[in-house]
N, C-alpha and C positions, 0 to 999 in steps of 0.2 A: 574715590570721591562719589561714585554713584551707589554706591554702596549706600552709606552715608544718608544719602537725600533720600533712598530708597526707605529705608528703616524710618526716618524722620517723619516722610511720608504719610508710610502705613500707622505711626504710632498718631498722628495727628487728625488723620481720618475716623481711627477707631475712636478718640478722644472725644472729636469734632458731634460723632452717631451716638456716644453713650449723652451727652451733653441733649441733644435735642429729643431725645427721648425722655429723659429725663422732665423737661420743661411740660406744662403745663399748656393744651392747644389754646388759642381764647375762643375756638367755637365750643370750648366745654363748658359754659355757660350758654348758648344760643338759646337754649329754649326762654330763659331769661328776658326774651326779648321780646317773644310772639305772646304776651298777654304777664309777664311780671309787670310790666310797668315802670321799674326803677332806671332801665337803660333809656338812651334815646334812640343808640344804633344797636343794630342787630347782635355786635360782637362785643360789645361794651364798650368805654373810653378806656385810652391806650394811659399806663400809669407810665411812669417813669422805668428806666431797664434794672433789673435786677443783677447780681452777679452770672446768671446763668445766661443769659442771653446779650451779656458782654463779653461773655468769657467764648460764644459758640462764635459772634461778629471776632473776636482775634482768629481764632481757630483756621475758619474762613477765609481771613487775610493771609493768616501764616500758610494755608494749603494754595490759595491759587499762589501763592510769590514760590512755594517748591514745586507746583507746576508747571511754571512759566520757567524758573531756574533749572529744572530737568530738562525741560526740552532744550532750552538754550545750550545745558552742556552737551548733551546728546548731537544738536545737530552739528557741534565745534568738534567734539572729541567723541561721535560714535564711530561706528565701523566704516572700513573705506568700502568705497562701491567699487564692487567686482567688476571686472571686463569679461568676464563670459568664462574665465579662467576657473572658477570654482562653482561648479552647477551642482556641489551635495550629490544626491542619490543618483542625477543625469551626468553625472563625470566619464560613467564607461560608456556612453552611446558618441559615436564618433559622427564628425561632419562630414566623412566624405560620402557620397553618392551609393548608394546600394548597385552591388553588380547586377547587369540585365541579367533576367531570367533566359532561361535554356527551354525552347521546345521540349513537352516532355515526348521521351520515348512511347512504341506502339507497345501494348499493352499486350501481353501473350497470355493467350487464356489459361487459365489451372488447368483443362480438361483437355488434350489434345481434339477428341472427337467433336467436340462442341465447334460449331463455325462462327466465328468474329460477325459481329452486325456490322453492317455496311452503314456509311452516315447515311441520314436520308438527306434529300435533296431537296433543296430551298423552292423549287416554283413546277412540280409537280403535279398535275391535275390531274383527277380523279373522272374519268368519262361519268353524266350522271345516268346515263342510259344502262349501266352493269347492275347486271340483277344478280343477287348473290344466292346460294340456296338458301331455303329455310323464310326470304324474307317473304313478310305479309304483305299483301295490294291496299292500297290507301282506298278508304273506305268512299263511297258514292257520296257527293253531297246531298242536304238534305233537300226535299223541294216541296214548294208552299201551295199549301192546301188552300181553295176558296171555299 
């Protein structure tokens, strides 16, 4: 059955687009209006409907009532709402709890001769009085000339 509406649809739509292209804008006259003289409005007086612009008002009708009727079969006879039971591509990731992590192992160096770093130490201060070789003396400040 949706099938059906679905074709009817599309075929009514494309109908619906070849139809108002087809027609004729009434601002394809406007210039008509700013110094022709024969109009009194800008877009002309409205004449009577022709076949094409009765036939795009059915069109129109006939699309929103297969609009309205698809949705209405849809929300009666579309798809049941799943409980959690079919998640598509998320089907293999499971609900239970991820196993706790393991401390890793000490780490043994490739190099037997090489010595493992010790961690350093969180509140370790640094005496500022150590002079280390090589460092340079902070230079005299300057002083002002009268």
């Amino acid at each position: 059955m949706f099938v059906i509406f679905s074709v009817f649809y599309i075929l009514v739509a494309a109908a619906m687009t070849v139809l108002i292209l087809l027609q004729n804008g009434e601002g394809a006259s406007a210039g008509s209006g700013f110094g022709g003289g024969a109009s009194a409005t800008v877009f002309g007086a409205r004449g009577s409907a022709n076949f094409l612009t009765r036939a795009t008002g059915v069109l129109a009708a006939l699309f929103f009532a297969l609009s309205l009727g698809m949705g209405v079969y849809l929300h009666s006879h579309g798809a049941q709402q799943s409980n959690g039971a079919d998640l598509g591509v998320m089907a293999g990731i499971s609900n239970q709890p991820a196993p706790a992590k393991q401390a890793p192992a000490a780490a043994t160096p490739a190099n037997p001769e090489v010595p493992a770093a010790a961690p350093a130490a969180a509140n370790t201060a640094v005496p500022a009085a150590t002079k280390q070789q090589g460092e340079v003396p902070a230079a005299p400040a300057p002083q002002k000339q009268h």
